[in-house]
C-alpha positions in Angstrom: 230.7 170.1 138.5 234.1 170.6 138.6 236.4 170.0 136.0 239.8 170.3 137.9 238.5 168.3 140.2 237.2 165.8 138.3 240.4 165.4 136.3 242.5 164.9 139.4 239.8 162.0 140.5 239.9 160.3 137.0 243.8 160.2 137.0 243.8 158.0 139.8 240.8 155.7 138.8 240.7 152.8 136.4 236.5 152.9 136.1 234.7 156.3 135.7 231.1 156.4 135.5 228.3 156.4 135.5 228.6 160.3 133.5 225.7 161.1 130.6 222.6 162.1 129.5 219.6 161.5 131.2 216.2 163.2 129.7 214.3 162.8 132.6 216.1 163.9 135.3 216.2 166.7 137.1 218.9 168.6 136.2 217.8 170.6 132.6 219.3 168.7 129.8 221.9 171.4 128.5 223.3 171.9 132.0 223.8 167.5 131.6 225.5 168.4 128.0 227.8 171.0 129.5 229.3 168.6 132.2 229.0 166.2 129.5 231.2 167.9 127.1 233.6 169.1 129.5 234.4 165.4 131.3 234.7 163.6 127.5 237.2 167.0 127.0 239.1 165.4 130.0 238.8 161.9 129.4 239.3 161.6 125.5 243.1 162.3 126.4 242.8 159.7 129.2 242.7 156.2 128.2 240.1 154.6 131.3 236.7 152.5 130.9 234.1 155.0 130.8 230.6 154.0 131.6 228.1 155.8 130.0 224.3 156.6 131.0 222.0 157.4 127.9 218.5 157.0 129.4 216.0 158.7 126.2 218.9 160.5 125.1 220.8 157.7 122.9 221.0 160.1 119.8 223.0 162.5 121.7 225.2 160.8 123.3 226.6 159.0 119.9 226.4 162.5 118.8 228.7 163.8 121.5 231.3 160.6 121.4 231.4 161.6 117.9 232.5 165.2 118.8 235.1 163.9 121.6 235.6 160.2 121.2 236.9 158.2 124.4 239.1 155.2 124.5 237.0 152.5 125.6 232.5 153.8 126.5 230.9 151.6 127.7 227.2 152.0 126.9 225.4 151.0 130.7 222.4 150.1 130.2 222.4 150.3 126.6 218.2 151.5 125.4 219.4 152.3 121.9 217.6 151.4 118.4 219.4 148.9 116.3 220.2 151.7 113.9 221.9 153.4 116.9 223.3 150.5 118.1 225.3 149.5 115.1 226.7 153.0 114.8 227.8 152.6 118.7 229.4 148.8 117.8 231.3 151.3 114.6 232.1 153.9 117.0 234.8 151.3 119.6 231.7 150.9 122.2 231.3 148.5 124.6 227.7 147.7 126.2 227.1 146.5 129.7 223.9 144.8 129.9 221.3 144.6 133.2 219.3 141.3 133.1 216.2 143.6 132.4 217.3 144.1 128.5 219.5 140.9 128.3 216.9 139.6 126.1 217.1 142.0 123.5 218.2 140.4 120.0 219.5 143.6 119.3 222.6 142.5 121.0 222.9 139.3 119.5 222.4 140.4 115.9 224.8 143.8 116.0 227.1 143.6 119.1 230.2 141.4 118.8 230.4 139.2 121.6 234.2 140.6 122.6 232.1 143.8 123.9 229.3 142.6 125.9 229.7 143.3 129.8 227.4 142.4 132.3 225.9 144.7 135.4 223.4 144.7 138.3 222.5 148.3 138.3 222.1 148.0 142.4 219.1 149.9 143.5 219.4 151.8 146.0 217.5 149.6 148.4 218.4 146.6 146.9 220.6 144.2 149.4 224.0 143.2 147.9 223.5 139.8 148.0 221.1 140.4 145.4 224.0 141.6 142.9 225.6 137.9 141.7 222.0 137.0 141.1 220.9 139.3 138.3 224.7 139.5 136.8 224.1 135.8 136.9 220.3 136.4 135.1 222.1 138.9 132.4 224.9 135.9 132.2 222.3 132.9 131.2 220.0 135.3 128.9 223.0 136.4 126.5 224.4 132.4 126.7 220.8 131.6 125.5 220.9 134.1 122.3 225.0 133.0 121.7 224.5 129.0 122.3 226.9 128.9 125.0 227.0 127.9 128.4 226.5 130.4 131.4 229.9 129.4 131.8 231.2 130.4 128.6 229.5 133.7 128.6 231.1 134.2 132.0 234.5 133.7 131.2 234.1 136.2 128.0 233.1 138.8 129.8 236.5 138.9 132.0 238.1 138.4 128.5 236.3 141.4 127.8 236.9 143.1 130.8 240.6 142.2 130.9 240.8 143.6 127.1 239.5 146.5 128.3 241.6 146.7 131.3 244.2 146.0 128.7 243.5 148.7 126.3 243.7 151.6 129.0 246.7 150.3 130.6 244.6 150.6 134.0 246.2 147.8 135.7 247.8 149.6 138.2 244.9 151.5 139.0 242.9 148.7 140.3 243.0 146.3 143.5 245.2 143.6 143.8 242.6 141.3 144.2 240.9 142.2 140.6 244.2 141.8 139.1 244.9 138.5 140.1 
């Protein structure tokens, strides 16, 4: 990792992610808490939308955003307790959500509906066709828990999205075509 390097990427972009904790990767957890540390150093002067990777490490990466909050995280894949969930909704967070835990009432029952994003979490063989489909899954699970039409849920999330576009003042940093 490098830090210099990184900060001169994240000036220029609107999105950075996916940065975190992951317990069972490779790389030895501290080493993942160093670069941690040292990109929400960078980035809690830096208004962007930050997506954040917690896989079995939920607890310390509220623990970290508490340390050096961020303008707008954006938990991916959000595995959280409830417990750690509300603290998260407390905290500003924002939780994008793969059709694979849309079902989770968690989200329902402690997540305001203004910070619920939607993602497809692409594998890495997956075609990209397949993409629309499961943001569309994610889409029609949450509208079930809300009582609203797919529809509905669809155009919150860009309401989301634009707030959150919004809030970092990232406009120019992304491509025409989004902005219109």
């Amino acid at each position: 990792f490098n830090a210099a390097r990184f900060s001169q990427l994240a000036a220029r972009s609107a999105v950075i992610g996916e940065i975190g904790l992951d317990s069972t990767a490779r790389t030895p957890l501290p080493i993942q808490l160093h670069v941690l540390r040292q990109m929400l150093e960078i980035l809690c002067d830096l208004p962007r939308i930050i997506s954040i990777h917690s896989y079995l490490a939920t607890g310390l990466v509220l623990e970290e955003l508490r340390k050096k909050p961020v303008s707008t995280p954006v938990l991916h894949w959000w595995t959280g307790s409830e417990g750690e969930t509300k603290q998260a909704v407390e905290m500003g967070c924002y939780f994008s959500i793969h059709p694979s835990i849309a079902r989770q009432a968690k989200f329902r029952s402690c997540v305001p509906l203004e910070r619920i994003l939607f993602e497809s979490d692409q594998g890495w063989e997956d075609a990209p066709a397949s993409i629309p489909l499961r943001i569309a899954q994610a889409e029609e699970r949450l509208a079930r828990q809300w009582e609203l039409s797919a529809e509905d849920m669809r155009l919150q999330r860009w309401r989301n999205f634009a707030a959150l576009v919004q809030k970092t003042a990232t406009t120019p940093l992304l491509p025409t075509a989004l902005v219109e």
